[in-house]
Each structure stands twice: as C-alpha cells, then as structure tokens.
C-alpha positions as CSV (number, residue, x, y, z in Angstrom):
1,X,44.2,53.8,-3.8
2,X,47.2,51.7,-4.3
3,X,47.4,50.1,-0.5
4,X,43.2,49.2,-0.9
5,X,43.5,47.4,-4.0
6,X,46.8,45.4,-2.2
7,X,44.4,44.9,0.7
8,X,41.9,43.5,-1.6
9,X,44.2,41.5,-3.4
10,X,45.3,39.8,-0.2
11,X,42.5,39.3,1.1
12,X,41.3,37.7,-1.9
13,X,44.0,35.4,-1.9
14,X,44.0,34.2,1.6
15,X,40.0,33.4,0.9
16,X,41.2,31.3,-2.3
17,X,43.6,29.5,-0.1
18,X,41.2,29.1,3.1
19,X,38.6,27.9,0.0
20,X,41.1,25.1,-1.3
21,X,42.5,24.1,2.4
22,X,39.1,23.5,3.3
23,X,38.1,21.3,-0.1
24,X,41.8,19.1,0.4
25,X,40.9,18.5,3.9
26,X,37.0,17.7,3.3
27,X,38.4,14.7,0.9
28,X,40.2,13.1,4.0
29,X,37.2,11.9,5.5
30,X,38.6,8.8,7.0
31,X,42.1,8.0,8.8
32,X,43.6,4.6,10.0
33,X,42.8,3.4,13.5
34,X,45.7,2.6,15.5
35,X,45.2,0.1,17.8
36,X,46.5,1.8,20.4
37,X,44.8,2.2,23.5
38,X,45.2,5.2,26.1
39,X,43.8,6.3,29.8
40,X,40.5,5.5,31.1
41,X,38.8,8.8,31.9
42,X,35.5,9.5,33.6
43,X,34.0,10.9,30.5
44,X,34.6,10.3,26.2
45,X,37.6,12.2,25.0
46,X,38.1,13.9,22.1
47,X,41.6,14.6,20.5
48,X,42.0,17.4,18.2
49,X,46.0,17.2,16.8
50,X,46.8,20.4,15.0
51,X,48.7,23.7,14.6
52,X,47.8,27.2,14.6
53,X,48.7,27.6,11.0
54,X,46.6,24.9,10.0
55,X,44.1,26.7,8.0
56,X,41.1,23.9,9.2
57,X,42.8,23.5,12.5
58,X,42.4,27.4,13.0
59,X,38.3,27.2,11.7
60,X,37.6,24.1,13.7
61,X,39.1,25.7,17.2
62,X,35.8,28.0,17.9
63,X,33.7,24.8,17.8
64,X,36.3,22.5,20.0
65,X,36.0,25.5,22.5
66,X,32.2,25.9,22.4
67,X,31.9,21.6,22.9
68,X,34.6,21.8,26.2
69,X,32.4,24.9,27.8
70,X,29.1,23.1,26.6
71,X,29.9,19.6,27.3
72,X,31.5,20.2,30.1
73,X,31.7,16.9,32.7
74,X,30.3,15.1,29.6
75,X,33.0,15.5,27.4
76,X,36.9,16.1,27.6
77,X,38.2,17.7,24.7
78,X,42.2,18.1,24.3
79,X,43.4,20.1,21.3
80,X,47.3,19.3,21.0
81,X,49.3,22.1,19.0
82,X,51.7,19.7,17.5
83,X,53.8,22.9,16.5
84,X,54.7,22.9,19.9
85,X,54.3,19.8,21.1
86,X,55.6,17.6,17.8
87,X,56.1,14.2,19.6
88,X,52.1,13.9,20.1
89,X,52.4,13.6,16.4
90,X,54.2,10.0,17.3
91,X,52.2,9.4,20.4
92,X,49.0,9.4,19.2
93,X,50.2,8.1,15.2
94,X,48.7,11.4,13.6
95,X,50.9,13.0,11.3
96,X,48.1,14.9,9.3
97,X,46.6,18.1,10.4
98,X,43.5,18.4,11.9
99,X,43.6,14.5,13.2
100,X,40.5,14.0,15.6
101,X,40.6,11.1,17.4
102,X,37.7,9.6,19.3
103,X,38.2,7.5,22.7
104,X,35.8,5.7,24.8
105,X,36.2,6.4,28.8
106,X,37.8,2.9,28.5
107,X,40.9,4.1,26.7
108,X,39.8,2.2,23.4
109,X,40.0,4.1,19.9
110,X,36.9,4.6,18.8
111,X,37.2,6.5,15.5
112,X,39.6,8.9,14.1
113,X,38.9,11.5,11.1
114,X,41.7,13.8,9.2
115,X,40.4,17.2,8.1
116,X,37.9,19.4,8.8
117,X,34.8,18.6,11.3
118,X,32.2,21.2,12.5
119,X,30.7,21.4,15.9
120,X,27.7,19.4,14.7
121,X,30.1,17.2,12.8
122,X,31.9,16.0,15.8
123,X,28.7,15.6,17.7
124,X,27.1,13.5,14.9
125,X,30.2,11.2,15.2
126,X,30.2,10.8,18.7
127,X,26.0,9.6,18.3
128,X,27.1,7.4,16.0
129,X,30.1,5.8,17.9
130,X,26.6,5.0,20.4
131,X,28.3,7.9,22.9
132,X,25.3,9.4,24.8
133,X,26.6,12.9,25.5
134,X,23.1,14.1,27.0
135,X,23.0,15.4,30.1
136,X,21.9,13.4,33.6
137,X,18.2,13.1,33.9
138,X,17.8,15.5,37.0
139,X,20.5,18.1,35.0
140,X,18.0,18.6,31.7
C-alpha cells in the first residue's frame, strides 16, 4: 500500500509540474528576431532548439516528428538538443527552451516563438508567414 500511494504521489507531482511548465511557457508567445540570416535550402525550415528535459521540448517532439515524416520534401525540420549541442544556443541567439525559429528557403528569419507550439500551431504559423506547405498539384 505504501509504494502505490508514493507512486500516486509522484505521479501527481510530475503532472503539477508538466501543468505549470506548460502555462510559463504558453506566456512566451513571442521572441526577438535576430537579424541573422542562414543557408538557402530547397524547402522552409523549421528550427526547434531544446533539450530532452525540457518539459514542452519533450511534449512538442511527437508533433516535430509527425511534420518531418508528413511534410516531407516540403518542409525541413531540425530539432537541436542544445544539451548536447550548447553552442547552437549562440549560433542561432536562442537561449530559452523550446526556441522555434522559422526560415524562408532564402535563409531570411521569418519568425521565431519561445515555448510551447502544437503540430497545428506550427502549421498555422507557417500559413501565416504566407509559406504554402501544400503539396505539388499532380502529388494531391
């Protein structure tokens, strides 16, 4: 009985803390553009800066894998574990957790938002930034 209601306990606690990470990060709706500018590429590209312990890093991953399979040939996503790989942090001038960071095939900065953003979130952004994501006529 004792190790269940420690279970319970826990698990209450980590859902309280996955509860608040989530509302901190929704309020960060917005980050500064830099004015840097990076690689042309053949299709958009979305950034995703973030660790593995980042509680709306770890929620948003599902979604960022989903959008590479999905959007695949439309669409380069690169998620950057800046755990790992902390001088990206520098690079790209995110030092918040989850920094997305949306670039045109040109290399401009489009857009970049701290926190939190759903599948549908990202894809809302991108239709708004006037990115077409839909596929080739002859491909529908």
């Amino acid at each position: 009985m004792k190790s269940s209601i420690s279970r319970s306990v826990w698990v209450g606690a980590l859902t309280v803390v996955a509860g608040l990470a989530l509302l901190l990060s929704a309020g960060c709706q917005q980050a500064e553009m830099s004015n840097a500018t990076y690689a042309p590429t053949a299709s958009p590209r979305l950034v995703e800066l973030g660790t593995a312990a980042c509680i709306p890093c770890a929620l948003m991953r599902p979604g960022l894998d989903e959008l590479k399979s999905e959007y695949a040939g439309r669409l380069e996503i690169e998620v950057i574990d800046t755990l790992w790989n902390p001088q990206a942090k520098t690079r790209y001038n995110a030092p918040f957790c989850a920094t997305q960071i949306y670039i045109a095939t040109s290399g401009k900065e489009l857009y970049r938002h701290v926190g939190y953003s759903s599948k549908s979130d990202i894809l809302a952004t991108w239709k708004k930034l006037g990115v077409d994501l839909s596929p080739p006529a002859g491909q529908r």
